[in-house]
N, C-alpha and C positions, 0 to 999 in steps of 0.2 A: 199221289197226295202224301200216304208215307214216306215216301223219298223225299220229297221236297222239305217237309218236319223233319226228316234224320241228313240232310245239308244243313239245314238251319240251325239244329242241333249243335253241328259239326264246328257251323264257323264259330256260332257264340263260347263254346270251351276253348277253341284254338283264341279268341282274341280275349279270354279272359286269362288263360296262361301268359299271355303276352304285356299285359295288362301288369300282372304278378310280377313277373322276373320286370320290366322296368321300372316296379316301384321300387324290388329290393335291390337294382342297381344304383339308384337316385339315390334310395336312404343311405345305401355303403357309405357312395360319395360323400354325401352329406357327411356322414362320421367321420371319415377319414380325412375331409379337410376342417373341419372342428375341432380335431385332437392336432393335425396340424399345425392349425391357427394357435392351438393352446399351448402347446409346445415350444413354438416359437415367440410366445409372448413369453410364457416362464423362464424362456432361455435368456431372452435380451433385458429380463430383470434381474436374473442373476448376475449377467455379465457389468450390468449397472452399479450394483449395490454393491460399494466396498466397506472394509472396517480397517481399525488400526488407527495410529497417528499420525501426526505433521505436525515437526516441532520445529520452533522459529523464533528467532530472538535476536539482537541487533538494535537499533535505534530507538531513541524513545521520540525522535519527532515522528517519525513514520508507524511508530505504535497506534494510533487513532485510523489511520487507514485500513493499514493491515488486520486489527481486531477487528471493524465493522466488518472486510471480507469475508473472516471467518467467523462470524457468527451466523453470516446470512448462509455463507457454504453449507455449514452443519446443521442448521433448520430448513434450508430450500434445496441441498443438492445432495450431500451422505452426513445422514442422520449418522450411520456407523463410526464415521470419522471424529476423530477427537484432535482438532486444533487449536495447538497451545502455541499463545504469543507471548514472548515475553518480551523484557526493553531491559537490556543491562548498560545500552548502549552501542554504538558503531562499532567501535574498538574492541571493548569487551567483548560484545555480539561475535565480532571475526574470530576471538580465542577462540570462543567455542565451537564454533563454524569448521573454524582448522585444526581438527582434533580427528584421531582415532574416533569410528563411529561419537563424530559431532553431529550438531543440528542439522537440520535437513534443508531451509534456508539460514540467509541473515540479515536483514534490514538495513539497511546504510542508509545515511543522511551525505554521504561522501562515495566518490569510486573508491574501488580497491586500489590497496599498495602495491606497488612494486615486492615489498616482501611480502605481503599476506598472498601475491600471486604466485609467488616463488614456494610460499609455505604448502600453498594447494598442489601443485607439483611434487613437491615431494611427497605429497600423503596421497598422487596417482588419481588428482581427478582436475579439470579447467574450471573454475567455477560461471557459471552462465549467466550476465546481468538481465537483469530485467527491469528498465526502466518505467517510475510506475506513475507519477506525478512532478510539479513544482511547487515546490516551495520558495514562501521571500522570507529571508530572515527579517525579524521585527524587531525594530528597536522600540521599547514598553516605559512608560512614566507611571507614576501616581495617578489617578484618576482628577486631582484638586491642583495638579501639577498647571498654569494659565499661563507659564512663560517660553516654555520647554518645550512646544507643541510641533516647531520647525528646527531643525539643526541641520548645515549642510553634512557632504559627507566626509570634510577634513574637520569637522566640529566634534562629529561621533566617534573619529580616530585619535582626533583630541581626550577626549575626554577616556577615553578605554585603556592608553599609552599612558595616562599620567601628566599630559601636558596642561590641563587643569584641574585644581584642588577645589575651586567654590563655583557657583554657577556665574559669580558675577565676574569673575576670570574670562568668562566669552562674552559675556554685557554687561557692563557695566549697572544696567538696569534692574538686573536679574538680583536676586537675595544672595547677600554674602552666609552663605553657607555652603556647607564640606558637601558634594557628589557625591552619592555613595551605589556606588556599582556591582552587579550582578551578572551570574552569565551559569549555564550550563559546564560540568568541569571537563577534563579532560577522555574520559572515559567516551565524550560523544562527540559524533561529527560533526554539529554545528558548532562547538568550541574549535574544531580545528579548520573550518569553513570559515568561523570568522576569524581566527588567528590567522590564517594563508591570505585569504582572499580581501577580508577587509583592515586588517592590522599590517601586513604586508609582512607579514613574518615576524614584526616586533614586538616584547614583550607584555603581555597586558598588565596595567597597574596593580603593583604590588599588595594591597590591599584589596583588591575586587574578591565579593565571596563570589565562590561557586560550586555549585551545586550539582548534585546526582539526581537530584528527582524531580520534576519540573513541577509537579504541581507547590513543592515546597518554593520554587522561584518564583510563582506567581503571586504565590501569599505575601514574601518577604516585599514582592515589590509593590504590592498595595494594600502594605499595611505602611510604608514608609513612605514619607512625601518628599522626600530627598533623592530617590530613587532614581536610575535610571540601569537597563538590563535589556537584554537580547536576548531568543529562541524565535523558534521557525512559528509561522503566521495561526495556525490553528491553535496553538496554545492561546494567543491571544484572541481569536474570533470566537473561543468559547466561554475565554471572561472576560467581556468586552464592558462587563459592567462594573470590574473590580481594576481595569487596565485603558490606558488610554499607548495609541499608539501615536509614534513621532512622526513626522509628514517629513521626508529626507529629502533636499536638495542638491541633487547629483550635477547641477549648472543652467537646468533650464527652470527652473522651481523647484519648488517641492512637493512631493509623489508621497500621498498614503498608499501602505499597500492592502490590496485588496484580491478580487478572486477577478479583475478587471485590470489593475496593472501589474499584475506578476505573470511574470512572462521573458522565456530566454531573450528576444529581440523588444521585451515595452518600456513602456519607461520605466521600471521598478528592475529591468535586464541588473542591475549593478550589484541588487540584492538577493537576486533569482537565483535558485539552484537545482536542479533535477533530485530526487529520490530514488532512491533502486532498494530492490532487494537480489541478492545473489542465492541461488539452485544451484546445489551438488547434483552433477547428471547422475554418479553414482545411484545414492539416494534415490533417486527417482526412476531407475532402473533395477533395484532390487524392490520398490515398494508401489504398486498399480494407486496406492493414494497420492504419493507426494507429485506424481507426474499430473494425476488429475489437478489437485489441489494447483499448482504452476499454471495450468491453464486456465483455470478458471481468474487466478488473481487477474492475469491479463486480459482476458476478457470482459471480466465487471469493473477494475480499479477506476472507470471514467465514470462508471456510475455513482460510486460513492468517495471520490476526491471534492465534490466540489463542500458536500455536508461532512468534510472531514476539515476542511480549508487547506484544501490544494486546489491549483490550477489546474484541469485536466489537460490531458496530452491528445495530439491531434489523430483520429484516426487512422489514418495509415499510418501513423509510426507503428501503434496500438497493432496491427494487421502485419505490418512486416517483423517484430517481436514474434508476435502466435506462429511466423512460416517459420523461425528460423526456431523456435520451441518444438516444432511438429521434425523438421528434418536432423533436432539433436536426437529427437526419440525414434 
């Protein structure tokens, strides 16, 4: 009977030591993949979070796109980050672009030159397009403007050339009074988009003002009932209530442009132009922001072109940009 009490004895300590050592195997565990987990969370937040700048300037049509990206980057993706846009213009933009530690992009309403390609060369880096939206240039009236409302497109090259002084020069109908013309100056690429592509390289009327700041173009043109001026479609879909835009007839009627016909192949194709902005690979190889910040424009740009007024671009373009982005880096 004692025996059998000192077996019983026996087993119940041997299965409470056994009891013991696999609770404090299980707790290790437990720690050790806890501090793990913790570890590897801390590490992939560090590796997340950057600081420093992204500086960018270039275009003032493609200023409203490019500033909505970065505002939403620096509130939804590095707070750290401090992105600065500016709009000195296409041209301007590229000086500074192609400078000894220049900007880090540049915004274009046009491709790059021949020399601004030639200039990045010399200063030892390709600069990488990134196509990011389209634009339709808009040809803008007065708002009280009731006659002016269609104009084909040897009407609009009319009137920007000089080959009419009054409106009633193209109708008869229309008020004998002096056109008075407006346009973005030389400084941007939509002056030199419409001097190439829709003036055909001919000079624009000697008299047209033009202007460096667009919001200044929009005032002048609806504050004057005489008016008639050109910039890219967002300027005007955002004062839509101070600007009336002209309905163009490129041979089949005439085409308002909208976020519906602006398009390389729609009917608005005549007035369509793509937007870029250009990345120093450099740049984004000396700094873990400006490479994040590149990806990310191309990634979001479809989401906020259309409340920018640009046409978005078709996904896979969008998709083959991001691989050939991943295999510059």
């Amino acid at each position: 009977m004692k025996f059998k009490k000192y077996l019983m004895f026996l087993l119940v300590a041997a299965l409470a030591v056994v009891l013991v050592a696999c609770g404090g195997e299980t707790d290790e565990g437990n720690t050790e993949e806890t501090d793990n987990s913790s570890g590897e969370t801390e590490g992939s937040d560090d590796a997340a979070e950057l600081e420093g700048s992204v500086v960018i300037d270039g275009s003032g049509t493609v200023y409203p796109l490019m500033q909505r990206i970065a505002e939403e980057y620096m509130v939804n993706e590095q707070q750290g980050v401090s992105v600065e846009v500016s709009r000195a213009g296409t041209g301007a933009g590229f000086d500074r672009f192609l400078a000894e530690d220049g900007t880090d992009f540049n915004d274009a309403s046009r491709l790059i030159k021949e020399e601004e390609q030639a200039k990045a060369e010399e200063l030892g880096f390709e600069p990488f397009e990134m196509k990011l939206a389209l634009d339709g240039l808009t040809i803008v009236v007065h708002p009280d403007n009731d006659f002016a409302t269609e104009l084909t497109a040897e009407e609009v090259q009319g009137i920007f050339l000089g080959e009419y002084t009054n409106w009633s020069d193209i109708n008869s109908d229309w008020p004998d009074e002096k056109i008075n013309t407006y346009g973005p100056n030389e400084n941007h690429g939509t002056y030199e988009f419409f001097y190439e592509s829709i003036l055909e390289e001919q000079d624009l009327v000697g008299d047209i003002d033009l202007q460096q700041d667009y919001s200044t173009l929009v005032t002048l043109v609806s504050e004057d009932t005489n008016a008639i001026g050109f910039f890219g479609f967002g300027y005007y879909a955002s004062n839509q209530d101070s600007l009336q835009a002209v309905g163009i007839d490129f041979g089949e009627g005439a085409v308002t442009p909208s976020l519906d016909t602006i398009g390389e192949s729609g009917p608005y194709a005549d007035y369509t132009r793509p937007v870029f902005t250009y990345l120093n690979p450099n740049m984004a190889a000396e700094k873990p922001q400006v490479a994040d910040y590149a990806r990310y424009v191309l990634e979001s740009t479809n989401d906020f072109a259309g409340e920018t007024g640009f046409a978005p671009l078709p996904e896979d373009e969008i998709q083959s940009q991001l691989e050939a982005l991943e295999a510059l880096q």
